[in-house]
TORBAVO-32958 format. One record per residue (C-alpha): residue in one letter; x, z, y; residue number from 1. Coordinates in steps of 0.02 Angstrom, whole numbers, plus 50000, padded with zeros to 5 digits. Each point is the difference from the previous one (the first is absolute). Layout:
N
+---------+-------+-------+-------+-----+
| residuo |     x |     z |     y | num |
+---------+-------+-------+-------+-----+
|       A |     X |     Z |     Y | NUM |
...
+---------+-------+-------+-------+-----+
// end
This chain:
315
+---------+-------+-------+-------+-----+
| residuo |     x |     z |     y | num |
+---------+-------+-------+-------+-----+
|       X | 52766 | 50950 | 47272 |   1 |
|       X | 49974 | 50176 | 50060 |   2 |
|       X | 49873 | 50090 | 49891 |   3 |
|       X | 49854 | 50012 | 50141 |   4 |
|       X | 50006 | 49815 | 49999 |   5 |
|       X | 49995 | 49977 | 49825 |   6 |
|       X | 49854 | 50108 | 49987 |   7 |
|       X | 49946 | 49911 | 50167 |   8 |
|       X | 50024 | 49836 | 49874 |   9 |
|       X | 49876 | 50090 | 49863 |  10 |
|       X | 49860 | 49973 | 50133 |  11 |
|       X | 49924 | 49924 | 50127 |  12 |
|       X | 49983 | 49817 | 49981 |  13 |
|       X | 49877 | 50065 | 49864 |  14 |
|       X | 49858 | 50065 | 50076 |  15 |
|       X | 49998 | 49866 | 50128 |  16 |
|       X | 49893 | 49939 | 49846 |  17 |
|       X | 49920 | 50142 | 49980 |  18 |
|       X | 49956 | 50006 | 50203 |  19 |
|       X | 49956 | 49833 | 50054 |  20 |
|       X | 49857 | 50087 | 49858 |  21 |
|       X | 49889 | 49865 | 50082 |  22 |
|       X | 49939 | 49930 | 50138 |  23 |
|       X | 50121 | 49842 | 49978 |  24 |
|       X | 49925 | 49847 | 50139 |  25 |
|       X | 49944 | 49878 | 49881 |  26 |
|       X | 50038 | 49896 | 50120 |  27 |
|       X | 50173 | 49901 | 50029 |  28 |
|       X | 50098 | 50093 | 50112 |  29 |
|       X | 50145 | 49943 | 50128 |  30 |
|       X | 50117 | 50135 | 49963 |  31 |
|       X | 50158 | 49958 | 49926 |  32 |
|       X | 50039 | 50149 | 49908 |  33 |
|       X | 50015 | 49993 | 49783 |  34 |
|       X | 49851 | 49998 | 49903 |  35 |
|       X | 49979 | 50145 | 49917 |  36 |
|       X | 49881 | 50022 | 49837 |  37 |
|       X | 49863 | 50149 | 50010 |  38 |
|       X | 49892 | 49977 | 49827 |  39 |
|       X | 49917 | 49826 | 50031 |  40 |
|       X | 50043 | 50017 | 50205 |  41 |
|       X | 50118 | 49929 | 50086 |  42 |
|       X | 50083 | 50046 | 50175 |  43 |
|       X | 50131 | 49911 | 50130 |  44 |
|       X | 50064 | 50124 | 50118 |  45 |
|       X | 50148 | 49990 | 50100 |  46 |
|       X | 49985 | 50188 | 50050 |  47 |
|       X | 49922 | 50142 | 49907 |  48 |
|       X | 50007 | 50190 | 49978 |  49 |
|       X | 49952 | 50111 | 49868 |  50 |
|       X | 49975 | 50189 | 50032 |  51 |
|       X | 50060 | 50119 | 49875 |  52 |
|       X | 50050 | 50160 | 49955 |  53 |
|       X | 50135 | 50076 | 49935 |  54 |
|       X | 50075 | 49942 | 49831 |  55 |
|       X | 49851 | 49890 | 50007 |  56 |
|       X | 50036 | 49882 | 49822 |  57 |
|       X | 49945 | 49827 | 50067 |  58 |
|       X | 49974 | 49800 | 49932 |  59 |
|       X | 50010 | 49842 | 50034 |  60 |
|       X | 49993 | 49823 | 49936 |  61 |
|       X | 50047 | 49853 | 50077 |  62 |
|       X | 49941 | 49825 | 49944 |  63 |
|       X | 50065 | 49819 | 49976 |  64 |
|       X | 50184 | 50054 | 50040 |  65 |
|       X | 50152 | 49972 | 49914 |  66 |
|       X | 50077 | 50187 | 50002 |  67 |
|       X | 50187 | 49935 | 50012 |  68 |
|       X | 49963 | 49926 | 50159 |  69 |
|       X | 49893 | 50145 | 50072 |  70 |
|       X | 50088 | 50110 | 50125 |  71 |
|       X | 49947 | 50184 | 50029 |  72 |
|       X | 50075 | 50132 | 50097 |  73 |
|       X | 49984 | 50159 | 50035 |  74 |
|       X | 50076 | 50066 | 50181 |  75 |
|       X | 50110 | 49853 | 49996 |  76 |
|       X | 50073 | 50037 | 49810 |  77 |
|       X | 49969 | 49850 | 49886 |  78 |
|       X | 49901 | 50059 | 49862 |  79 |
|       X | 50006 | 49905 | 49824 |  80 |
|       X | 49811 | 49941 | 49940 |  81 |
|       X | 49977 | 50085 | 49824 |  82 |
|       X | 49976 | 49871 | 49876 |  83 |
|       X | 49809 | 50034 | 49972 |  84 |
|       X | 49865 | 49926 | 50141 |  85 |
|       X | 49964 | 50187 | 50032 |  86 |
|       X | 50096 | 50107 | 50131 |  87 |
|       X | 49992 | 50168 | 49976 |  88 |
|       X | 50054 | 50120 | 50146 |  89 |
|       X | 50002 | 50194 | 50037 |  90 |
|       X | 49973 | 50054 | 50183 |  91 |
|       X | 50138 | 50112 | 50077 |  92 |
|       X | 49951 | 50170 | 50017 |  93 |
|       X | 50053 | 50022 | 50178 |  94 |
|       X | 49845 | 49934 | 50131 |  95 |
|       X | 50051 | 49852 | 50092 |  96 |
|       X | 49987 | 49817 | 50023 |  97 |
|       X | 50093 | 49883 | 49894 |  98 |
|       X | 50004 | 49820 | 49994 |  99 |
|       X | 50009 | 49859 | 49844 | 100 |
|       X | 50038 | 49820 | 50043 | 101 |
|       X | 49957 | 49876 | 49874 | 102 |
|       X | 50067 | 49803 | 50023 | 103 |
|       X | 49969 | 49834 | 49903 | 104 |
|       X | 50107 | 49899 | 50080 | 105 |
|       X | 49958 | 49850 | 49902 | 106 |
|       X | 49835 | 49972 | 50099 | 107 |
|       X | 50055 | 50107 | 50137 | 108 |
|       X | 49882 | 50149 | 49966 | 109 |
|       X | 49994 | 50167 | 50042 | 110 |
|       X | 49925 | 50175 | 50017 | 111 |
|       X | 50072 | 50160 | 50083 | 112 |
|       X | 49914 | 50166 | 49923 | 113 |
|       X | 49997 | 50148 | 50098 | 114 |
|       X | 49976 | 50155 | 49901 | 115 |
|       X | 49940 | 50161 | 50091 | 116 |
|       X | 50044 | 50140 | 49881 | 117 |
|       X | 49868 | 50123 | 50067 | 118 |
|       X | 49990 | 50194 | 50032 | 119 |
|       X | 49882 | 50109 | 49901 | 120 |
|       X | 49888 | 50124 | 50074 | 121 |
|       X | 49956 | 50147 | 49914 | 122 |
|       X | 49815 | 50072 | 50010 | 123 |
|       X | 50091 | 50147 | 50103 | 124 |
|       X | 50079 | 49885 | 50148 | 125 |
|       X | 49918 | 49937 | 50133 | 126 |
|       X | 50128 | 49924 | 50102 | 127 |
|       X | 50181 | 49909 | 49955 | 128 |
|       X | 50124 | 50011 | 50135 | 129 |
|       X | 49885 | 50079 | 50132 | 130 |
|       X | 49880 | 49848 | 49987 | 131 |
|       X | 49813 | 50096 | 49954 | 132 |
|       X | 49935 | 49880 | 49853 | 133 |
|       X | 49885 | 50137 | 49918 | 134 |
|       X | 49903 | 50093 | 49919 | 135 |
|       X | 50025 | 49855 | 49858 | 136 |
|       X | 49812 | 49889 | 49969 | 137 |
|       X | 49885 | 50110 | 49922 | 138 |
|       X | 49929 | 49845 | 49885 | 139 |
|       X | 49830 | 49949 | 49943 | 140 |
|       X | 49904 | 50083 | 49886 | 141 |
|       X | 49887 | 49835 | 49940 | 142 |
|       X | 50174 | 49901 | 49999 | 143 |
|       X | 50133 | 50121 | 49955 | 144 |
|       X | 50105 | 49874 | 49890 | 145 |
|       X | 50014 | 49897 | 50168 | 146 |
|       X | 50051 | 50119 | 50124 | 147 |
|       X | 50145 | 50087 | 49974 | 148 |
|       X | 50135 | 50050 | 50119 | 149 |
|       X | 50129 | 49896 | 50048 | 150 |
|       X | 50149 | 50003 | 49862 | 151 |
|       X | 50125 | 49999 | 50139 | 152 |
|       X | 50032 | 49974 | 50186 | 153 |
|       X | 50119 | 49881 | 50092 | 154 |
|       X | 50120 | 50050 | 50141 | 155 |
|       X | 49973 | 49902 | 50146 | 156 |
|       X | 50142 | 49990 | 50152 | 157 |
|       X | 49958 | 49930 | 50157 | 158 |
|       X | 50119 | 49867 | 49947 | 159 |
|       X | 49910 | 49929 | 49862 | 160 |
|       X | 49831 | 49955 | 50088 | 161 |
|       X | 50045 | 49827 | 49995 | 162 |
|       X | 50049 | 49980 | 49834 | 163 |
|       X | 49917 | 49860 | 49893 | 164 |
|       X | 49892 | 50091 | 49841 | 165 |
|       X | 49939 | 49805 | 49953 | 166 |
|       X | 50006 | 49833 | 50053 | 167 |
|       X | 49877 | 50047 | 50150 | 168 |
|       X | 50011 | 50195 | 50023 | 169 |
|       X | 50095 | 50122 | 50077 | 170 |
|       X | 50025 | 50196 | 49968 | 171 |
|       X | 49948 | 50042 | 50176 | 172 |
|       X | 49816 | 49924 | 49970 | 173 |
|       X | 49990 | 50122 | 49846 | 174 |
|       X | 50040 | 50182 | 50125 | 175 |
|       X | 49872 | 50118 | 50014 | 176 |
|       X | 49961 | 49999 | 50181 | 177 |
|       X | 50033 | 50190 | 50016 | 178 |
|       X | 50113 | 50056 | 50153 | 179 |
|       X | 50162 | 50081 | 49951 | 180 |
|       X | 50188 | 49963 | 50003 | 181 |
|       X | 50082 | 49901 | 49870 | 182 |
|       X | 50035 | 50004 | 49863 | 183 |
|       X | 49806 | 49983 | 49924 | 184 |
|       X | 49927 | 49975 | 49820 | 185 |
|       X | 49894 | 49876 | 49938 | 186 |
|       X | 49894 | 49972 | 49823 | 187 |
|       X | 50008 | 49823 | 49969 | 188 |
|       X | 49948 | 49899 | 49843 | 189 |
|       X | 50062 | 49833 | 49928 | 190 |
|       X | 49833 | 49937 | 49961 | 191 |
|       X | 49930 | 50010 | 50172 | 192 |
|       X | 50153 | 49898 | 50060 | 193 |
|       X | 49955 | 49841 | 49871 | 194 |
|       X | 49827 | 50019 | 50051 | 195 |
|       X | 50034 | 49970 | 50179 | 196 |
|       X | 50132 | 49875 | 49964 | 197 |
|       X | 49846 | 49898 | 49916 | 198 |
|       X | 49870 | 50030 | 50127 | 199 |
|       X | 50138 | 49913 | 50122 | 200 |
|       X | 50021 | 49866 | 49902 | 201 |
|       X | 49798 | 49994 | 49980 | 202 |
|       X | 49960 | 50012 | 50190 | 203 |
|       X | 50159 | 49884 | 50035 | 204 |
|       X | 49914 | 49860 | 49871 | 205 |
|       X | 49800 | 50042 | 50120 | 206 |
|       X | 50106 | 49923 | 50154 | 207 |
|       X | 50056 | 50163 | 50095 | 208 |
|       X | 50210 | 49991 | 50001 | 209 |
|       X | 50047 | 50173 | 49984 | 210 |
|       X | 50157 | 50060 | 49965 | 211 |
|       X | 49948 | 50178 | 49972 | 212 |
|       X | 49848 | 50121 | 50058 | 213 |
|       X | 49929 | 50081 | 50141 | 214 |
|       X | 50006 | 50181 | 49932 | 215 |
|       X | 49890 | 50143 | 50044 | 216 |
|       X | 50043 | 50124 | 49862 | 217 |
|       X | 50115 | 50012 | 49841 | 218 |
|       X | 50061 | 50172 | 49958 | 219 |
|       X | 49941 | 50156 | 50047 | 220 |
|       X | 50045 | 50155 | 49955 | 221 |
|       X | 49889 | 50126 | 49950 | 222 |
|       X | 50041 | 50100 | 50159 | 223 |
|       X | 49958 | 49850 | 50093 | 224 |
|       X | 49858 | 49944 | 49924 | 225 |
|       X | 49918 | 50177 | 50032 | 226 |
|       X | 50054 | 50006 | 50177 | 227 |
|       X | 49885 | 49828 | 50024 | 228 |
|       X | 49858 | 50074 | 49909 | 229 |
|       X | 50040 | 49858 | 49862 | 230 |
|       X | 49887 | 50061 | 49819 | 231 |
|       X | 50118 | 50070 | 49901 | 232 |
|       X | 50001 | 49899 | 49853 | 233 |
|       X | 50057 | 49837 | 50119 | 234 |
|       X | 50103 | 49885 | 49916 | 235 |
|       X | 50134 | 49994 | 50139 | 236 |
|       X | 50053 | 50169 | 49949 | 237 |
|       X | 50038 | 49930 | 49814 | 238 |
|       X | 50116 | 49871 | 50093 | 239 |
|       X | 49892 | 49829 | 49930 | 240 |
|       X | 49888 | 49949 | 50125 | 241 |
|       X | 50030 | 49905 | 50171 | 242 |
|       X | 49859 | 49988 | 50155 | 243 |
|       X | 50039 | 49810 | 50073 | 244 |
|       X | 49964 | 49864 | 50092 | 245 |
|       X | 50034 | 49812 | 50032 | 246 |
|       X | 50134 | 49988 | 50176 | 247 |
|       X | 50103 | 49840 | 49992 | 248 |
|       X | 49988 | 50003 | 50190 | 249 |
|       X | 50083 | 50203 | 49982 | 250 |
|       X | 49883 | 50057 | 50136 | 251 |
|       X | 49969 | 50170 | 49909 | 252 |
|       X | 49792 | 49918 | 49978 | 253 |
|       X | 49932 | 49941 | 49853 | 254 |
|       X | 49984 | 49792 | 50014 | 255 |
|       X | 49863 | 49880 | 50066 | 256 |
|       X | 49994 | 49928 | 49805 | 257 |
|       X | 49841 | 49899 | 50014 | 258 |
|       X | 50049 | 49940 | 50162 | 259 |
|       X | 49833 | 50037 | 50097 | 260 |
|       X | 50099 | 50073 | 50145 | 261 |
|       X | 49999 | 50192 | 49945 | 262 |
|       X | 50076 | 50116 | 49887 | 263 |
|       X | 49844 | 50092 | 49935 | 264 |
|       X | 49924 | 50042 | 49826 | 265 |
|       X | 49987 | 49829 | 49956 | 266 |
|       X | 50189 | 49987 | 49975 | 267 |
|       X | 50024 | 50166 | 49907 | 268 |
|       X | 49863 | 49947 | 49866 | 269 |
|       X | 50098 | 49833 | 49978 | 270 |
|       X | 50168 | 50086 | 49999 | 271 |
|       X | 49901 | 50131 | 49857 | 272 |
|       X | 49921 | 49839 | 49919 | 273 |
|       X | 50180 | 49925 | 49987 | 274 |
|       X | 50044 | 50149 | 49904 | 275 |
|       X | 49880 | 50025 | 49878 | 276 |
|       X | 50012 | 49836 | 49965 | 277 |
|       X | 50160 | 50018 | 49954 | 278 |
|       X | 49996 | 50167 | 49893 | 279 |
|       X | 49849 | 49929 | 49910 | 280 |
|       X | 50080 | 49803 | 49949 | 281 |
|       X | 49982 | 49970 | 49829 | 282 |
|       X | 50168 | 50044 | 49911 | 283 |
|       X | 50047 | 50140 | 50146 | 284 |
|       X | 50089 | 50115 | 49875 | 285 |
|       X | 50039 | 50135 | 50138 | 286 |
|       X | 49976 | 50185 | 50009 | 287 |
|       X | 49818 | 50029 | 50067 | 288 |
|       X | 49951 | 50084 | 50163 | 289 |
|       X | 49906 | 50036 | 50140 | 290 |
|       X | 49973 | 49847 | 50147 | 291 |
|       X | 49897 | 50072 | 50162 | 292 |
|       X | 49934 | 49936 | 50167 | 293 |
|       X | 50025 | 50097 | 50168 | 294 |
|       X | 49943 | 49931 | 50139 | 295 |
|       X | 50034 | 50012 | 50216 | 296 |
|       X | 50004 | 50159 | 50052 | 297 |
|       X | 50086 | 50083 | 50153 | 298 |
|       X | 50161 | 50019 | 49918 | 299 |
|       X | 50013 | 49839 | 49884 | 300 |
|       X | 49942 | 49838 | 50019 | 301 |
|       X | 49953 | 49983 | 49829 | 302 |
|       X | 50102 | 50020 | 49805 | 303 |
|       X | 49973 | 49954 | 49798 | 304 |
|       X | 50041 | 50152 | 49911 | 305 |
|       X | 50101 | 49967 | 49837 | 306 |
|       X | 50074 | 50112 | 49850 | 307 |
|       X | 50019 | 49981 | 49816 | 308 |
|       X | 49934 | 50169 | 49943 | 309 |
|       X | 49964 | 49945 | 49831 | 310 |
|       X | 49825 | 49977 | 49995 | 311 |
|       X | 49874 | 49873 | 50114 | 312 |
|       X | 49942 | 50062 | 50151 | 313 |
|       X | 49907 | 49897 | 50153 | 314 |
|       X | 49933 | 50069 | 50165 | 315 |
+---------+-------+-------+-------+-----+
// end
């Protein structure tokens, strides 16, 4: 095995643990992927992705498996399970995308792992490959242990839009909605990824069959953000919040939820209910965050603000 790979091997499936950091549906999920231990959590996902940057030391445990008959690979190149429950992996230095497989045949599970080794931004830049991401966030002064840049950006290629992050998102829902030519960079974090992967599973289980989210607004760079007349201590620019709404019917509106013939206010205080409700269960060990209401206005027909900026915040 080459030596990137090797150090490749040091890494990632670690902080997988150390990612899914929290908001875990406590809930039963459908996915088929291996169940992987985070403290007392547990998750199921047959796709995830991590975001890292270089030479990033990662770990990660895996539960209730026999190791000789767990299959990982890296790029296609069987890797050999250390003899411990812990994997411990290094992150190549060169920015990129890389992908982990990991099988159980005996009970036919499985999990691909994208890894998105990211590009760091100095305080001097202001742009990566022509695309105009800053001046980088400025932070909070009130907060400042919460809002610190970005530790690294991710390459995007027009190609990739489609590409599955988790079980029920895609890269492309993530972009900053900036105009510009490819390729473009994105902040992204792992937590806000299991958050929304529970809040699917929690709307799913209040009768609405969603497969994924009407999305308004995920990342935004600080460029961006400005050029809306966004505050500038937004979450989006930190790249952990999302602005969405319920569209099983994918007719770009939020949905007619309580059924009274009209997608109003109503419907964006029981999508916000749904929510909180779930972020504030008994036994919700996740990372917390803001939840907001937004309702009709010319240009939106409604959104629940999320983000998991460390602290609780309602509006």
């Amino acid at each position: 095995m080459a030596e990137k790979d090797i150090k490749l091997h040091e890494m990632l499936l670690a902080r997988l643990l150390l990612c899914f950091l929290a908001a875990i549906p406590l809930s039963e999920t459908q996915a088929e992927g291996l169940s992987l231990a985070l403290g007392d959590s547990q998750i199921k996902q047959k796709t995830f992705s991590l975001f890292v940057v270089p030479g990033e030391i990662l770990s990660l445990a895996l539960i209730d498996y026999d190791k000789n008959e767990l299959h990982i690979r890296f790029e296609g190149l069987e890797i050999q399970p250390p003899a411990t429950g812990t994997w411990r992996f290094r992150a190549p230095q060169e920015p990129g995308l890389y992908s982990f497989e990991l099988e159980y045949p005996a009970v036919g599970e499985a999990t691909t792992l994208n890894v998105f080794v990211g590009t760091v931004l100095t305080s001097e830049q202001t742009s990566l490959e022509g695309y105009r991401i800053g001046p980088l966030p400025s932070g909070h002064s009130e907060y400042p242990q919460f809002y610190r840049s970005p530790r690294a950006y991710v390459r995007v290629t027009r190609d990739m839009l489609n590409m599955p992050l988790s079980d029920h998102f895609t890269l492309g829902q993530f972009l900053c909605k900036q105009k510009s030519a490819f390729p473009k960079y994105l902040a992204l974090s792992e937590e806000l990824l299991v958050l929304l992967e529970g809040l699917v599973d929690a709307v799913q289980r209040a009768g609405y069959p969603v497969e994924t989210f009407g999305i308004v607004s995920g990342y935004r760079t600080p460029y961006y953000n400005k050029l809306i007349g966004n505050v500038a201590a937004s979450r989006h620019v930190y790249g952990d919040a999302l602005d969405f709404y319920v569209d099983v019917n994918r007719d770009g509106l939020m949905d007619d939820l309580d059924g009274d013939g009209d997608s109003n206010g109503r419907d964006i205080d029981l999508l916000y209910n749904i929510v909180e409700g779930y972020r504030e269960q008994a036994g919700y060990d996740g990372s917390p965050g803001g939840i907001g209401r937004y309702y009709k206005t010319s240009r939106h027909s409604g959104f629940v603000h999320v983000d998991t900026r460390g602290y609780r915040a309602r509006w």
